[in-house]
N, C-alpha and C positions, 0 to 999 in steps of 0.2 A: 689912460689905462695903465694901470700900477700893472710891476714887472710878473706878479704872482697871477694876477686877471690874464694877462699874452704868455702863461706857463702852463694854463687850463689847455686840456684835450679842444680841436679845433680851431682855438682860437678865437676870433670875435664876428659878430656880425652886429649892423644897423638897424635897429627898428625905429621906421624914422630918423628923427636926430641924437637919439638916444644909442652907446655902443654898448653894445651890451656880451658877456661869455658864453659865447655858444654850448658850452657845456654849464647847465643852472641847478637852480635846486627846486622843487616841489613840496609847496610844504603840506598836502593833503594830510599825509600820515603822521602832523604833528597832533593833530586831533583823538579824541579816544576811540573807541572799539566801533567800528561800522562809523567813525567819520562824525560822532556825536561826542558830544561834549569835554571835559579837558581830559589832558594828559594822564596816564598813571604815575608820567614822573615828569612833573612839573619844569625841573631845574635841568634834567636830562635834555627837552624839548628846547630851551634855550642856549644850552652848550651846543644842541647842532646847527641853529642858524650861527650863533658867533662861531662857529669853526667854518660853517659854508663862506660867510661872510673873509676869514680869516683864509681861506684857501684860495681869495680872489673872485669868488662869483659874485657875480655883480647882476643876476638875473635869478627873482626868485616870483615862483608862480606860486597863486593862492588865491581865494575866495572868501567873499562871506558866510556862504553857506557850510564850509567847514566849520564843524563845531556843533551848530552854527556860531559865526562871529568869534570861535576858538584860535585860529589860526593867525587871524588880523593881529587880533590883540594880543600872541603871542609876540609873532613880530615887531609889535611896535615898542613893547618890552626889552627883547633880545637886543634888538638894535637901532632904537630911535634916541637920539638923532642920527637920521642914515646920512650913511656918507656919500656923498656928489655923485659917487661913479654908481652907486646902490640901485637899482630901479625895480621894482616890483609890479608884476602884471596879476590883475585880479580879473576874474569872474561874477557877470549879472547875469540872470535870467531863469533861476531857479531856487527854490528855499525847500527847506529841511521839515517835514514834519514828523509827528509822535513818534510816528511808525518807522521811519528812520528814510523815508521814501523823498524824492528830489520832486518833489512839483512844478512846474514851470509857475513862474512869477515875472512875464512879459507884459503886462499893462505898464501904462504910462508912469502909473503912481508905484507904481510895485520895482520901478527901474530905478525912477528919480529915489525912494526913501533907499533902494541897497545903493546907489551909489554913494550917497552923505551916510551911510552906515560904513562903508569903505572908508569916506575922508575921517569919519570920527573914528573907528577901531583902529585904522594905520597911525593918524597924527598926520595929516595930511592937508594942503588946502590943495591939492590937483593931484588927479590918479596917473599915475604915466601911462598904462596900457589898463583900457578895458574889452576885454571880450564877450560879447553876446551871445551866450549858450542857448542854442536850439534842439531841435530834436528829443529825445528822450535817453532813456537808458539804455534799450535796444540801440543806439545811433542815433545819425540823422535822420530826418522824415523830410517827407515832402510838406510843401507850405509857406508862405511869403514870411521874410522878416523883415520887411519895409515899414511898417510900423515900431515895433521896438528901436529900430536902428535906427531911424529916423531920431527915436526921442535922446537916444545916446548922442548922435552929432549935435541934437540942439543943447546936451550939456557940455559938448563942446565945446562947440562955439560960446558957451559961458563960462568957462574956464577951468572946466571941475576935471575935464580930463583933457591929457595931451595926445592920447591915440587912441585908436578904434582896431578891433579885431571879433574875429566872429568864429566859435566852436560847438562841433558836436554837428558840422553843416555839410551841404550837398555842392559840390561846382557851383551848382546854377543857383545856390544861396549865395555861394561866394562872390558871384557876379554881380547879385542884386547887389547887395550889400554896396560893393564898389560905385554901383551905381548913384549912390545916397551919399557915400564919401569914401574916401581913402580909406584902407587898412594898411594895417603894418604885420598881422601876422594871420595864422590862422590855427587853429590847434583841434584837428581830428585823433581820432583813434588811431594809431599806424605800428608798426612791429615786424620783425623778419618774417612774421606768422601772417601775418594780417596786412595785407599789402591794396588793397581796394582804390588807396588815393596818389596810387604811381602817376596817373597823367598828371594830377591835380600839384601836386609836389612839382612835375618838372615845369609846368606852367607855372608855378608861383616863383619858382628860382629866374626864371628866364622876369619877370616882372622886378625882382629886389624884394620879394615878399619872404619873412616868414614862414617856414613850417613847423608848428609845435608837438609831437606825437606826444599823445597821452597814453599810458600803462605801454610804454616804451617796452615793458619787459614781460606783457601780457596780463598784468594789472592783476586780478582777484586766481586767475589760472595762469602760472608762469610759463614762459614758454619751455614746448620738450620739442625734442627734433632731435632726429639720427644724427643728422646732418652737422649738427650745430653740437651737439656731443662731441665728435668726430674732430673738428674744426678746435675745438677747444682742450680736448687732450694733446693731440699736439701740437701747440702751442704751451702747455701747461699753464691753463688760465679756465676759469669759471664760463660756463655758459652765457652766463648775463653782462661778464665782461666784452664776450666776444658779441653779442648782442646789440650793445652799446658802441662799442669801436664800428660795428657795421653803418648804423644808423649816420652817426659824422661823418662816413666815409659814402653813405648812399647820395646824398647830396651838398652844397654847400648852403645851403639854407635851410639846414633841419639843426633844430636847435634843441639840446636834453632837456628836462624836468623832473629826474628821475628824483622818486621820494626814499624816505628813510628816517626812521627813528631814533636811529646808533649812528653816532661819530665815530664809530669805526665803518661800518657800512657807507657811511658818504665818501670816507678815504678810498676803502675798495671802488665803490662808483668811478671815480677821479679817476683813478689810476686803472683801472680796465677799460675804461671808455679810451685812455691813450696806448690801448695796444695794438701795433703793429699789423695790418693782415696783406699778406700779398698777394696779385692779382688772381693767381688759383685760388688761395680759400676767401673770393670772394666772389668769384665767378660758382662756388660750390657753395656758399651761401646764397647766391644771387639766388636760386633753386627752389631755396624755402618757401612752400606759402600754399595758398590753396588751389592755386593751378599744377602747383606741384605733388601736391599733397606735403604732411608736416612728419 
């Protein structure tokens, strides 16, 4: 781990054999307008992974479905040949149609073609982390993932990928899943707003698991809170900063993916995410959420 990778807000965690900065990048929002096709500013999109990349992160989330198939191939643009420490976690189990709508795409066949869509957009002959999106847009639902997940370990065990992970899922998904093989992470919906999977998080720290929150900062509706206003003037720091510093600091195995368009906005991310909060403003964030109200 280079000096600028252990300078990152957090610090590192292991997924599996792989070490990876707890503080990463998300590249959903390298895509165009609703997450469809490319960029407005082509060269912009690859100035922010080589900055992400140049700022030590060593952990970048992504999909094929972005774009679709936008995102991969920006990546493997920006920054292929990656470097040793580099490791990118992608997303199967859903594709993109006209309408701009995520359909679930969990048949056998439908797993196997995104995954070699993955090897081929990355430049890749093995995926380091794959996650099993279930659920829908609303969240997770109920419903077995034993079959898809199944088909992902058997491309496992052939070599096409080095780890398993499962999102957009229920506990007692998470469990199945385990049951079929290892994971290395898990990545729900989670935020100081949106607190649903508290057991599930302190369960997966106590195991060495991953936790990945997606729209970390309340995704399409940002997050507002009195509270979090409050907490953040004095401090003299951004809402979304104090937002992100909570997150690292709510567990040790909650890992960022916070997305961005601008290489200035990835710097702010960095550097809010490593701001300071003391045991009061975080005992008065602890607060937030919908037992609390927001």
């Amino acid at each position: 781990m280079n000096t600028r990778s252990a300078s990152l807000p957090g610090g590192t965690w292991a997924l599996g054999d792989l070490i990876v900065t707890r503080f990463g990048y998300g590249a959903m929002q390298l895509a165009g307008p609703g997450v469809m096709g490319p960029p407005a500013d082509h060269d912009g999109a690859l100035a922010v992974l080589r900055e992400a990349a140049g700022l030590g992160i060593t952990h970048i989330d992504t999909a094929g479905a972005y774009g679709p198939r936008v995102t991969n191939q920006l990546i493997r643009e920006a920054l292929h040949p990656y470097s040793e420490s580099l490791h990118i976690v992608t997303k199967v189990g859903a594709v993109r149609d006209r309408q701009g709508g995520w359909p679930p795409a969990r048949q056998p066949e439908d797993l196997r073609r995104a995954v070699h869509e993955n090897l081929e957009d990355l430049g890749l002959d093995s995926l380091d982390v794959v996650n099993l999106r279930f659920g829908d847009a609303q969240g997770p639902q109920a419903g077995s993932l034993a079959e898809p997940f199944e088909t992902l370990a058997e491309l496992q065990r052939q070599g096409l990928i080095r780890h398993l992970g499962v999102s957009n899922a229920t506990a007692e998904q998470v469990a199945q899943a385990q049951a079929i093989a290892p994971i290395v992470c898990v990545q729900n919906m989670y935020n100081l707003a949106y607190r649903q999977d508290d057991e599930l998080i302190d369960d997966l720290a106590d195991q060495g698991i991953a936790y990945v929150p997606f729209f970390p900062l309340g995704g399409f509706t940002p997050l507002q809170s009195t509270a979090l206003s409050a907490v953040a003037t004095r401090l003299d720091a951004t809402p979304m900063s104090v937002a992100l510093a909570w997150l690292l600091r709510r567990s040790p195995n909650i890992l960022l993916i916070p997305g961005t368009s601008s290489v200035a906005h990835l710097r702010e991310n960095v550097a809010g995410a490593g701001l300071s909060l003391s045991g009061e403003e975080l005992a008065e964030l602890d607060k937030i959420g919908p037992q609390h109200g927001v």
